[in-house]
Structure formats: structure tokens, C-alpha cells
BALUM-552775 format. One line per 10 residues: number of its first residue (from 1); their letters; for each residue y negated, x negated, z negated of C-alpha. Coordinates in Angstrom, 3 decimals. Layout:
NUM	a	Y:X:Z; ... .
END
This chain:
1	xxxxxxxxxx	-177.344:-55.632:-56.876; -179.251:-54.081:-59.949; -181.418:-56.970:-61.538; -181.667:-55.608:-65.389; -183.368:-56.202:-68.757; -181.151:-56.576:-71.598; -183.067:-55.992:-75.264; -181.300:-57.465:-78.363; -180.339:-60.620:-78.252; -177.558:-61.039:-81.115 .
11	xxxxxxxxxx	-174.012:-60.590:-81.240; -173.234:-57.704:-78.822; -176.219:-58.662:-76.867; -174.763:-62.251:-75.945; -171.426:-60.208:-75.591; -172.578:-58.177:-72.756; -174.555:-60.902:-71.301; -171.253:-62.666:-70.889; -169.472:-59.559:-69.530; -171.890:-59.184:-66.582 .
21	xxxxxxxxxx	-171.478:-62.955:-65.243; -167.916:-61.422:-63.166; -169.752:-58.322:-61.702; -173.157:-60.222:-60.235; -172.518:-58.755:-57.138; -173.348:-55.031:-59.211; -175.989:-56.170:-62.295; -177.471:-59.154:-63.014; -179.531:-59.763:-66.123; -183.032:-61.299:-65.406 .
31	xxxxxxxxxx	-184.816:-60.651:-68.754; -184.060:-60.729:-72.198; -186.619:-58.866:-75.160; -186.149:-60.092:-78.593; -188.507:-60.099:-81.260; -188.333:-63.884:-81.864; -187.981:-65.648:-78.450; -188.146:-68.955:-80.212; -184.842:-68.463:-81.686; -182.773:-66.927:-78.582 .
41	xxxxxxxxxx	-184.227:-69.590:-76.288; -181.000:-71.491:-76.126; -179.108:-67.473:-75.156; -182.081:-67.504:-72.969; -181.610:-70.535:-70.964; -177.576:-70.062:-70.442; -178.314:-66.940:-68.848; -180.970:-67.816:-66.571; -182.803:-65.312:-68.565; -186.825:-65.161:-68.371 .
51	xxxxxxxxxx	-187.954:-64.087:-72.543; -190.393:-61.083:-73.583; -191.207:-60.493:-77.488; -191.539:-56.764:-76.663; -190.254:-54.125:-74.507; -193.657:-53.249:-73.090; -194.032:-57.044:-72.272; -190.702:-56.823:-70.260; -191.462:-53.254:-68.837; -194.640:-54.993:-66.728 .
61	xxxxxxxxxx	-191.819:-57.178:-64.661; -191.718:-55.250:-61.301; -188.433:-56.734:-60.694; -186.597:-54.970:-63.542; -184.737:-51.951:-62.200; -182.615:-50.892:-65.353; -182.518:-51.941:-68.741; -179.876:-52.109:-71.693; -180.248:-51.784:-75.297; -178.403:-53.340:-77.686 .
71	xxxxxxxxxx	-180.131:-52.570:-80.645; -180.459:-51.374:-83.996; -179.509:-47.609:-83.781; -182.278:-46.131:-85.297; -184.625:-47.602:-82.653; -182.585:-46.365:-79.528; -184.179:-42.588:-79.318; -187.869:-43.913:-79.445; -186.957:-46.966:-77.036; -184.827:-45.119:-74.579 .
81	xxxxxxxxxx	-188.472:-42.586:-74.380; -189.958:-45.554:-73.471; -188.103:-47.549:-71.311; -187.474:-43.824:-69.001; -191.518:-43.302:-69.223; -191.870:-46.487:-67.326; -189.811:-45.705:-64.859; -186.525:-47.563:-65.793; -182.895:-46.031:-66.155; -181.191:-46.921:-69.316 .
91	xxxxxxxxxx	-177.744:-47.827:-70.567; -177.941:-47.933:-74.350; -175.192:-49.152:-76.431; -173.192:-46.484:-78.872; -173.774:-44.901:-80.898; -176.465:-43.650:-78.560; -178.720:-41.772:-81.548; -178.151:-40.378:-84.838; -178.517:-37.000:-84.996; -177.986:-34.108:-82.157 .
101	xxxxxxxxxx	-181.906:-33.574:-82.019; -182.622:-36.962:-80.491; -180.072:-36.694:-78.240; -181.480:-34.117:-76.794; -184.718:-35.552:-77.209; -183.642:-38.618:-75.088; -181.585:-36.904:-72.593; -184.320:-34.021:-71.924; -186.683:-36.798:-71.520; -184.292:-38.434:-68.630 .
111	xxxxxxxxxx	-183.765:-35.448:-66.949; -187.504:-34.857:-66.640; -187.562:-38.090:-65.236; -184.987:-37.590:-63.059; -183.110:-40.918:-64.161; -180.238:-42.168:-65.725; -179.381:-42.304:-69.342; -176.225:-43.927:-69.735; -174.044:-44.553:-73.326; -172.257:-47.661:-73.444 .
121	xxxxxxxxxx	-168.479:-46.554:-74.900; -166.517:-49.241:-73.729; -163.055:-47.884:-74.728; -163.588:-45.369:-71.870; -162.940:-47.658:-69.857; -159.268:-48.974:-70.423; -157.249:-47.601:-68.027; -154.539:-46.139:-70.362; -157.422:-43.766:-71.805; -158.229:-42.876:-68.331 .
131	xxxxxxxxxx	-155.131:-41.855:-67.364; -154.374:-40.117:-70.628; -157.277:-38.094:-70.081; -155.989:-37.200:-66.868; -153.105:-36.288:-67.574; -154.265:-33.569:-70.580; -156.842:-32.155:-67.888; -154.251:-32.116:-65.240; -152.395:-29.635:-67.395; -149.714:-31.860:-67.451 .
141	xxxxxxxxxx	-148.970:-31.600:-71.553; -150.007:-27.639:-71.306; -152.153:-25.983:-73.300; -154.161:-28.533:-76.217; -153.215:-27.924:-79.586; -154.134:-30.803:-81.668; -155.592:-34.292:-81.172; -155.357:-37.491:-83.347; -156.923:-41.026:-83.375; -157.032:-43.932:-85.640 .
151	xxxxxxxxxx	-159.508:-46.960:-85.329; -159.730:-49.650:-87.352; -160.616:-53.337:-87.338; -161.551:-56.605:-90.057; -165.134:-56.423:-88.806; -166.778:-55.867:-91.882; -166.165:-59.302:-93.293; -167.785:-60.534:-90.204; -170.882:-62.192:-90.164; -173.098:-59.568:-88.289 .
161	xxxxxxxxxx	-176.841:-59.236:-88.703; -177.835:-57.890:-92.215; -178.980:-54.643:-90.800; -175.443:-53.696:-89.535; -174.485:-53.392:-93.557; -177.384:-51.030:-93.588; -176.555:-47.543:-94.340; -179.382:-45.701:-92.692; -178.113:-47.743:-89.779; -174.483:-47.574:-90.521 .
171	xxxxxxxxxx	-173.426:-44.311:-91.847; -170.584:-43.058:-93.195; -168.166:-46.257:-93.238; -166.599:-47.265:-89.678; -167.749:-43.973:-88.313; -170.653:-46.016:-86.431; -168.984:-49.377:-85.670; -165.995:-47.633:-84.258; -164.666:-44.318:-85.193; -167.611:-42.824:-82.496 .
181	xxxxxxxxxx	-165.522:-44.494:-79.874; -163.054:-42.359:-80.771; -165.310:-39.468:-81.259; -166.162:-39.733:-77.873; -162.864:-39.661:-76.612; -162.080:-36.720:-78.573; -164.609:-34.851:-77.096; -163.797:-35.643:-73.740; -160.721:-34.477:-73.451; -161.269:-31.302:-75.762 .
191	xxxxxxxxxx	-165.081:-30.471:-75.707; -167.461:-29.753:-78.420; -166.851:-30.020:-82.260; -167.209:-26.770:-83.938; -166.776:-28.065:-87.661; -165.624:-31.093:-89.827; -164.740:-31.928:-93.412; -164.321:-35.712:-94.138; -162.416:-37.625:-97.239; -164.657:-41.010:-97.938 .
201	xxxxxxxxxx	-163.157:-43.564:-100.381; -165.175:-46.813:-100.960; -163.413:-50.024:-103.138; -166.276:-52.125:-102.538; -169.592:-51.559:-100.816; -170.968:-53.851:-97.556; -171.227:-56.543:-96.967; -167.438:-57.647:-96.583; -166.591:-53.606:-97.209; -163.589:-52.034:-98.423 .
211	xxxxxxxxxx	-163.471:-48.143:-97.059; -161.572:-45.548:-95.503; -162.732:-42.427:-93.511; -160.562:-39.312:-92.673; -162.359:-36.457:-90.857; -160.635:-33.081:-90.150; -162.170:-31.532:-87.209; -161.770:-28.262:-85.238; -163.571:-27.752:-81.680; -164.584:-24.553:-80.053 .
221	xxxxxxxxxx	-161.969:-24.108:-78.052; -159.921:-23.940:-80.847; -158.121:-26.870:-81.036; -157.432:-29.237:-84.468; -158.198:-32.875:-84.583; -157.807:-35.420:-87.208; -159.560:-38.803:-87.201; -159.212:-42.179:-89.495; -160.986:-45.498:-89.539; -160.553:-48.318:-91.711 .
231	xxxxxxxxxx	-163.342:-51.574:-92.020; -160.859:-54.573:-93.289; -157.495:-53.953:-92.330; -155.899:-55.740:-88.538; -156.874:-53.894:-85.718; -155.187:-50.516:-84.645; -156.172:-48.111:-81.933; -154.036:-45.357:-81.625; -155.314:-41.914:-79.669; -152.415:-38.687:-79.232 .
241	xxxxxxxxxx	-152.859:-35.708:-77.855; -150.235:-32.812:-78.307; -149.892:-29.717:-75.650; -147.235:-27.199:-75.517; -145.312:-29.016:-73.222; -145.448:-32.578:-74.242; -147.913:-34.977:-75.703; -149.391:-38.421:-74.662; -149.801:-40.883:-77.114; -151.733:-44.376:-76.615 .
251	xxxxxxxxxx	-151.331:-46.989:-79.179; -152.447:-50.194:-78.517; -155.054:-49.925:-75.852; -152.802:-50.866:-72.707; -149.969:-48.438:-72.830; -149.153:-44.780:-73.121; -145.492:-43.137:-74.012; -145.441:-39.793:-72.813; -143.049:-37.163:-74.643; -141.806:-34.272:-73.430 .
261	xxxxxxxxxx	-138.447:-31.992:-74.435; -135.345:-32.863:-73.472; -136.723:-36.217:-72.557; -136.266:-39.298:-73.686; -139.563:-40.829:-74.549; -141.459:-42.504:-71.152; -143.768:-45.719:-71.248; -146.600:-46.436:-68.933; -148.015:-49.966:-69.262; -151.430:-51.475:-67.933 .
271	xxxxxxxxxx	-152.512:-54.707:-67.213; -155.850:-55.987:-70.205; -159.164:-55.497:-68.550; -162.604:-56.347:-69.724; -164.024:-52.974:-70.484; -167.699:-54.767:-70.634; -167.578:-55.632:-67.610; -166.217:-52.311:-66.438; -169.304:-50.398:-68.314; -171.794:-52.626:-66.591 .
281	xxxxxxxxxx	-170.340:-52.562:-63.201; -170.086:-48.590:-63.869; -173.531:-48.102:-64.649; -174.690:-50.048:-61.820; -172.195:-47.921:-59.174; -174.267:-44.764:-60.811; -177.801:-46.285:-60.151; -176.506:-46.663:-56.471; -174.784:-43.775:-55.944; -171.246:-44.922:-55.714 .
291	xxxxxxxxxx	-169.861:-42.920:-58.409; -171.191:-41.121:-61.037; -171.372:-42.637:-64.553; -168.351:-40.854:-66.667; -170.069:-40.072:-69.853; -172.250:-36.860:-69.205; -175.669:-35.352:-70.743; -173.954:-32.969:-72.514; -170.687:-34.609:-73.741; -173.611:-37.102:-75.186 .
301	xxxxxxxxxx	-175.151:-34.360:-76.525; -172.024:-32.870:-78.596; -170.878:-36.640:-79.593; -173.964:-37.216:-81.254; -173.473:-33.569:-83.167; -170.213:-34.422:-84.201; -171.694:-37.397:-85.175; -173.973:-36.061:-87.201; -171.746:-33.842:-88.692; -169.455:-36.221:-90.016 .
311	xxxxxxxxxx	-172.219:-37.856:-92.202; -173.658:-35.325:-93.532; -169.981:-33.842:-94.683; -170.159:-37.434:-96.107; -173.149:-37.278:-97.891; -171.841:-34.217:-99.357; -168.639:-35.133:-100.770; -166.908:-34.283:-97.931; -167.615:-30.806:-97.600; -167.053:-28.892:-94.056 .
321	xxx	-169.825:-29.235:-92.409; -170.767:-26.313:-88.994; -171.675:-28.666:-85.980 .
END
């Protein structure tokens, strides 16, 4: 059992806390790190959790083994240096960085430390993604042509810490809060982005925002992709990927309908899981060698250029950006 530091304290932080209570036979959490123990005391004492005002205050606990961030982006690069320097693996919650220089940054700094750096993309984790992406690598739709994904959710009229409305922090719309999920699906089932445009309408600005996001994308090995995300409309999650010889379409996060010629449409169904819990126990079967952790270097690597990408063909008006 991995006993584990988790840094940030707020929203997401007390949601993972939560998530790890039905895999303490994998991770526990031990430690907490926020700024102002005073006022996470009470998160503190639910969880059993002993309080540091700093991650160097936390790193001198001998007992930590592994630590999660779940913190502002722009302080994820510099901490995850930190936390690896020390001595600690790290599973740091998405986006993981940026920009594609400090991912490599951060994951040239755990390979030199021989330790892992783990992204925390939950969605990987349902099982109808999984076996969507196993069917596409499988060959089982033929050939890739074209991909397409929609995301969307009412959490920007929710009442999340001011510097979520931020948009240093928060770039280019729902890109951050949840079109990279679907990013990073994207790129795992057809590889590195080669360029994107992007379309970026705004009715009214954070907080409580009113936004769309369309990116156009084409990867390197050829293939055409086409991504939207919308901040205050009911949640959708849609993800469908076309071969030559079918596609594989899933919709609503627990099903897939498979179409093929001649074929009447098929539907796979799969029981709701707790993808939290799922990331954490995942992370913890990597740090003990029982499997490795899905998400690699590199596909971290070419998310976080996509990434990239995508806001600055934002910044520019939407103009097609080379990853």
C-alpha cells in the first residue's frame, strides 16, 4: 500500500481524497499541503490527514512515498521538479503543463530520476473508452480516417476557486477544464497533432461563462479530427472514430455502438465506475510494478503540444497553428 501526499486542498482535491477511501488497500493519503492549513483543518481531520503549509514541509515526512497535485496549472511544471528531486513519484492532475517545453522539462527531469510522472485523465479510465481504443488499434474499424469528440458541461457557473476563471490558468474556453480530456484521447488512439485551427466565440466572459470552442485538427499520420466544447450547456461526452471498415462511436460515457456495412448498428453497454478511484488505484499498480500506468512520456509530451497549439490558434483568431 502506497501512503501519499496530496497538495491542494479545494474542490478536486477533496474529490480525490474521497475517491481513494475504496482502494486503501493500493494508496492511502497521509498528508495534505495547502497554503492555509487553518482553513482545510476540518478536510484535514475527515481524512486522517496530518497538514503541511508547503511542499518542502511535507517532502521532509519519510513516510511519503508518492505525491499528487491538484493544483493551479501554472505551478505543476516547477512543483512536479520538485517533488521528483526529492525523491517522490508524482501523479499530477490534467492538464499536466501548459506548453510542450515544460512537458518535456518535467518528464526529462523524471526520467533522470528514474521515477514516475503520472497525468491524472480520468476519462481514460471508463471502460467504454478502453475498449474503443482497442478496438481502433486492433484494426478492427481498418485504416483511421477521421476522429471526432464533443465535451461539454454547466461548470462554469459553478462556484470554483477564483483562479479557475483565470485565463493564464484557463486558456482558451473549456479547452483546460475538459476539452484536454478529450485531447488526450485523441491522441491516443491516433498519435501526435501535426496542426490545428480553432473557431472561439465568447457571449459573456468568466465567471458564469458563455463560450464555444471548435478546433480542426490533422495528426501526422494523416488523419482529420474535429473537436468541440461548450462551458454552460448539460453535459455531453461523445468520442467517434471512423476507419474504412466501420466506426465506433461512444456517447455517453458507458456505451459504444459499433457500425459497420451491411450491419445493423451494434451496442455494447458498461456498468458506471468511479474513474477516480480507477486513476489512483492505477498509479499505485505502476509504483509497484503491477501494470504500467497507461498514459506514456511521450503521448504527455504531444498532448501538451496540441495543447499548446490550440491556444495560441486562439490567441490568434483562430489561425492554423504547426504543432
Amino acid at each position: 500500500m502506497i501512503k501519499a501526499a496530496i497538495v491542494g486542498l479545494g474542490w478536486w482535491g477533496e474529490r480525490l481524497l474521497g475517491a481513494a477511501r475504496p482502494v486503501a488497500d493500493k494508496i492511502r493519503f497521509v498528508h495534505g499541503v495547502s497554503p492555509r492549513p487553518s482553513t482545510r483543518q476540518t478536510i484535514a481531520d475527515k481524512y486522517g490527514l496530518r497538514l503541511s503549509a508547503s511542499i518542502p514541509e511535507m517532502l521532509c515526512d519519510p513516510s511519503i512515498e508518492a505525491v499528487v497535485l491538484a493544483t493551479p496549472h501554472s505551478l505543476h511544471a516547477d512543483q512536479i521538479t520538485e517533488i521528483l528531486a526529492a525523491g517522490r513519484p508524482v501523479l499530477c492532475e490534467k492538464p499536466l503543463v501548459l506548453t510542450k517545453a515544460d512537458a518535456e522539462r518535467v518528464v526529462r527531469a523524471a526520467e533522470n530520476a528514474g521515477l514516475l510522472l503520472a497525468v491524472a485523465h480520468n476519462r481514460r479510465f471508463l471502460p467504454a473508452t478502453t475498449e474503443l481504443r482497442r478496438l481502433a488499434q486492433a484494426g478492427a474499424l481498418g485504416e483511421l480516417l477521421h476522429i471526432e469528440g464533443h465535451i461539454s458541461n454547466e461548470n462554469s457557473s459553478s462556484n470554483f476557486a477564483p483562479w479557475r476563471h483565470d485565463d493564464a490558468e484557463s486558456p482558451a474556453g473549456g479547452l483546460t477544464g475538459t476539452g484536454v480530456h478529450m485531447l488526450d484521447q485523441f491522441v491516443a488512439l491516433l498519435g501526435p497533432v501535426r496542426r490545428v485551427s480553432t473557431q472561439f466565440l465568447q457571449w459573456k466572459p468568466p465567471p458564469g461563462a458563455l463560450d464555444s470552442l471548435s478546433v480542426m485538427l490533422e495528426f501526422e499520420g494523416g488523419q482529420s479530427g474535429t473537436l468541440a466544447m461548450i462551458r454552460a450547456t448539460p453535459r455531453v461526452w461523445r468520442l467517434h472514430v471512423f476507419g474504412i471498415l466501420g466506426s465506433a462511436e461512444n456517447h455517453d460515457e458507458n456505451g459504444i455502438v459499433l457500425r459497420f456495412s451491411g450491419q445493423a448498428p451494434q451496442r455494447q453497454d458498461y456498468p458506471p465506475v468511479d474513474t477516480l478511484s480507477l486513476e489512483l488505484q492505477a498509479f499505485a499498480d505502476a509504483l509497484e510494478g503491477r501494470a504500467p500506468y497507461p498514459i506514456t512520456n511521450q503521448h504527455m509530451i504531444d498532448t501538451a503540444a496540441a495543447f499548446e497549439a490550440i491556444v495560441a490558434s486562439v490567441k490568434a483568431g483562430g489561425s492554423r497553428i504547426a504543432v
